[in-house]
N, C-alpha and C positions, 0 to 999 in steps of 0.2 A: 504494500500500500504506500502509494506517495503522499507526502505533506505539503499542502500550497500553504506557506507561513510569509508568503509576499504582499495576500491582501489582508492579514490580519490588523483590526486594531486594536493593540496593546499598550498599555504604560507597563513604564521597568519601576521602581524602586522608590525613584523620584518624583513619580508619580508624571514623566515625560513620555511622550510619545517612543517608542520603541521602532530601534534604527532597522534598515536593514543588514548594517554593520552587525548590529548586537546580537539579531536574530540568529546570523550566520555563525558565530561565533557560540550561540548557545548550541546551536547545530553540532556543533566539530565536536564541542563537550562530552555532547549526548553520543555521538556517533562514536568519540573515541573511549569512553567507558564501556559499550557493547563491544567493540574490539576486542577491547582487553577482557571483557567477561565469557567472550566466546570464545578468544583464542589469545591472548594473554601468557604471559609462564604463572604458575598457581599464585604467586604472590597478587601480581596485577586481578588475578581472575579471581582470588579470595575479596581485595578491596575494591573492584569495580561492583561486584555481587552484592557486599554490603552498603555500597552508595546507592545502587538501584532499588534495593529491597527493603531500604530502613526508612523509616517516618515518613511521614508527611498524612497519617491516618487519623491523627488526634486534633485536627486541625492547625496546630503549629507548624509552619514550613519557615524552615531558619533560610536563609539566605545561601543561597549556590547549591542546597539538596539537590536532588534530582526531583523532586516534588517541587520545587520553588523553579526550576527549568523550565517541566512540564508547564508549572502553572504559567512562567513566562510567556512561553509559544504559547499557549491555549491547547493545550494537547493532554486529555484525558489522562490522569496519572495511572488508575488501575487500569483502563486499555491497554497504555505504551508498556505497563509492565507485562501485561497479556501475550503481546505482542514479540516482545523479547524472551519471552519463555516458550515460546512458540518455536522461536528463531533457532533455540536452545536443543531442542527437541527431534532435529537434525540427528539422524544419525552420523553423519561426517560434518562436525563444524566447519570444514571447509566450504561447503554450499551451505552453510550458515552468513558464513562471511561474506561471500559472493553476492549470494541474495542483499545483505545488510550492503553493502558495498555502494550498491544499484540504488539504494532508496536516497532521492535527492530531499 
């Protein structure tokens, strides 16, 4: 599934309008902690696991979570975890990656 996060509108932090500089860059984020959770060495793949999987349930999302990401883009926090577990589910993370790869 692709993400159009070009016609969103978002305020970041400041309560300003959200760049498509920032956007992009939340993107790389998100993209490069699935890297590392799908194919990572155990170290990256143990901490990219627990950025993805912890909080953002109790309503507090502290700033740079992966829950505070999502909430940035507008991107469904329990879906995009859905979705990465999905990714996961791959019998050869290699076409894990490939596929993740592809998604703009």
């Amino acid at each position: 599934m692709r993400y159009n996060i070009y016609d969103r509108n978002t305020k970041n932090i400041l309560g300003e309008q959200t760049t498509l500089a920032e956007k992009k860059l939340l993107i790389a984020v998100l993209k490069r902690a699935v890297l590392d959770y799908l194919g990572g060495s155990r170290s990256e793949s143990v901490d990219a696991r627990s950025w993805i999987f912890s909080g953002g349930r109790n309503g507090r999302v502290p700033e740079f979570s992966f829950a505070w990401v999502c909430e940035q883009l507008c991107f469904d926090l329990e879906r995009t975890r859905d979705q990465i577990k999905e990714l996961e589910e791959y019998s050869d993370n290699s076409k894990a990656l490939s596929r993740f790869r592809s998604v703009r």
